[in-house]
C-alpha positions as CSV (number, residue, x, y, z in Angstrom):
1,X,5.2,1.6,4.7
2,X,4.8,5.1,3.3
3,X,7.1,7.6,4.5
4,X,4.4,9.7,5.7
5,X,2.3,6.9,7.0
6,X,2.2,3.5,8.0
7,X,-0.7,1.4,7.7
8,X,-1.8,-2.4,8.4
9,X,-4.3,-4.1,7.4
10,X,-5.1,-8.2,8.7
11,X,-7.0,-9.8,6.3
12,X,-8.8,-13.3,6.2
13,X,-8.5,-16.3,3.5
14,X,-11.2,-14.7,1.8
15,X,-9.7,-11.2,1.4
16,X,-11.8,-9.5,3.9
17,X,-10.8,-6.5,6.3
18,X,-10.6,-8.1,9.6
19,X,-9.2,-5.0,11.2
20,X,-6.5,-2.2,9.9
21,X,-4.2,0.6,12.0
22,X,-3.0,3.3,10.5
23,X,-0.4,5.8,12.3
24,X,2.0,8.7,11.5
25,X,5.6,7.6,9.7
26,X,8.1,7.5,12.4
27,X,11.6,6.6,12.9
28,X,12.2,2.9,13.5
29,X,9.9,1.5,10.7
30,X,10.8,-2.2,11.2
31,X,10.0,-1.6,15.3
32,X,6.7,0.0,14.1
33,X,5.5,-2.7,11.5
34,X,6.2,-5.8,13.9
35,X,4.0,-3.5,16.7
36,X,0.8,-3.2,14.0
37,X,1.3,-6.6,13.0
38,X,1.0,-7.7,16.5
39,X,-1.5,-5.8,17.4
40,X,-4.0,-7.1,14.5
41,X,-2.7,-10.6,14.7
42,X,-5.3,-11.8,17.0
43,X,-7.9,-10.2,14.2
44,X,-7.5,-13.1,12.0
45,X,-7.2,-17.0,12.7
46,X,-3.7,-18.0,10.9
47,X,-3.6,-21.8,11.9
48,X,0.3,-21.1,12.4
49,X,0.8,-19.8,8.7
50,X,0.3,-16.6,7.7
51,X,1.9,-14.3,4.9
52,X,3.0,-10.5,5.6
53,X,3.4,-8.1,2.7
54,X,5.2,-4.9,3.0
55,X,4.3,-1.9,0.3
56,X,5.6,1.7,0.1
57,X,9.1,3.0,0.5
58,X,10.0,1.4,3.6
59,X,9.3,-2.0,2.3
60,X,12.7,-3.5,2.5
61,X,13.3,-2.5,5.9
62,X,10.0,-4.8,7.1
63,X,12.7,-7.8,8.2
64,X,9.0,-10.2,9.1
65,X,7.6,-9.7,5.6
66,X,7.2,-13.0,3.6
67,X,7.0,-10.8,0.5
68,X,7.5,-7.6,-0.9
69,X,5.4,-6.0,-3.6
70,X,5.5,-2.0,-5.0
71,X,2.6,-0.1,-4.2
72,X,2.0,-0.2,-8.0
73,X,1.4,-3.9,-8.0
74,X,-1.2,-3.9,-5.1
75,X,-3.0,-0.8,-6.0
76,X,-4.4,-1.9,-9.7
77,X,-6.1,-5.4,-8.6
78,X,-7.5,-3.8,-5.5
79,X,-8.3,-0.5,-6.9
80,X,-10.0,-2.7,-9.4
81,X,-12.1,-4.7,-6.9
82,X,-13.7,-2.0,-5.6
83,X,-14.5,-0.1,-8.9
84,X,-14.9,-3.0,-10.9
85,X,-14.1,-2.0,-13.8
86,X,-10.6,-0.8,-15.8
87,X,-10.0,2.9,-15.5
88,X,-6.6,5.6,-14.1
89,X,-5.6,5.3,-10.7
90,X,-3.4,8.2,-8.8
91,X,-1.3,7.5,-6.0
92,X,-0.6,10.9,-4.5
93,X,2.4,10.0,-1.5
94,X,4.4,11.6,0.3
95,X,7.1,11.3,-1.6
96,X,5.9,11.1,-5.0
97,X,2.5,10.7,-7.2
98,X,1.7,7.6,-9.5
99,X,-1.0,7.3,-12.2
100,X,-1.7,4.0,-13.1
101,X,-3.6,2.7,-16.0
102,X,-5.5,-0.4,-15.0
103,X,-7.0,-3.2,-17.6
104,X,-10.7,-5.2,-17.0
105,X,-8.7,-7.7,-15.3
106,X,-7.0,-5.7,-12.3
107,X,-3.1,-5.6,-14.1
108,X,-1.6,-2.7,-14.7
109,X,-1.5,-1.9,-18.4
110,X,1.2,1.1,-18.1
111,X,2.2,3.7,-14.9
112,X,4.0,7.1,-14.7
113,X,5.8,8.8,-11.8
114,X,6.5,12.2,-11.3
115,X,10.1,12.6,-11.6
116,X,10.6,15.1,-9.1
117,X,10.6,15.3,-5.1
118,X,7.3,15.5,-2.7
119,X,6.7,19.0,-3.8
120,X,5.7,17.4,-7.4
121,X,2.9,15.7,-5.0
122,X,1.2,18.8,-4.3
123,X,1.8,20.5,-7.7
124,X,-0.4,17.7,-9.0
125,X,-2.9,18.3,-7.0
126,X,-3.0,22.1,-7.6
127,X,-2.6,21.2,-11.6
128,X,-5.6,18.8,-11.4
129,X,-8.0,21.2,-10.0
């Protein structure tokens, strides 16, 4: 639930993409989340149970979510699942950027934030090329 984009992603017992949406931010966050979720839900068979996570900044207003997690905390173990191996990870939002260093087992060892607003975003990118 970024604030410039919000995305969905259904996901089996195994951890495999079984289909994802991904639209523009918009007004209503909690009206757009239950819509994506809906519209993935027949992607994956749930036998009646299934867990919802909401991410980003609009996290607490996803009423359906089972749990809650900062983008910090999902980005390092699946950043590290595709790389596989420990290394930096940068976030650039909309609202902010986060570099994150990750250990060989997919935690995050340390993070920093810019402490500025979104315009700090695209001054990062400028400053890292």
């Amino acid at each position: 639930m970024g604030s410039k984009a919000t995305k969905a992603v259904a996901v089996d017992d195994c951890g495999r993409v079984q289909g994802r949406s991904i639209e523009p931010g918009a007004p209503g966050i909690a009206q757009q989340a239950r819509r994506m979720l809906e519209a993935l839900s027949y992607r994956v068979e749930t036998n009646g149970e299934a867990s919802i996570v909401a991410t980003g900044h609009g996290r607490e207003l996803v009423a359906v979510a089972t749990k809650k997690w900062t983008e910090i905390s999902c980005h390092a173990p699946n950043a590290f699942d595709v790389m596989n191996r420990p290394g930096m990870l940068i976030d650039g939002g909309g609202r902010d950027t986060k570099g994150n260093r990750v250990r060989s087992d997919g935690s995050v060892v340390d993070f920093v934030m810019n402490d500025k607003c979104a315009t700090g975003t695209g001054r990062f990118f400028v400053l890292l090329g």
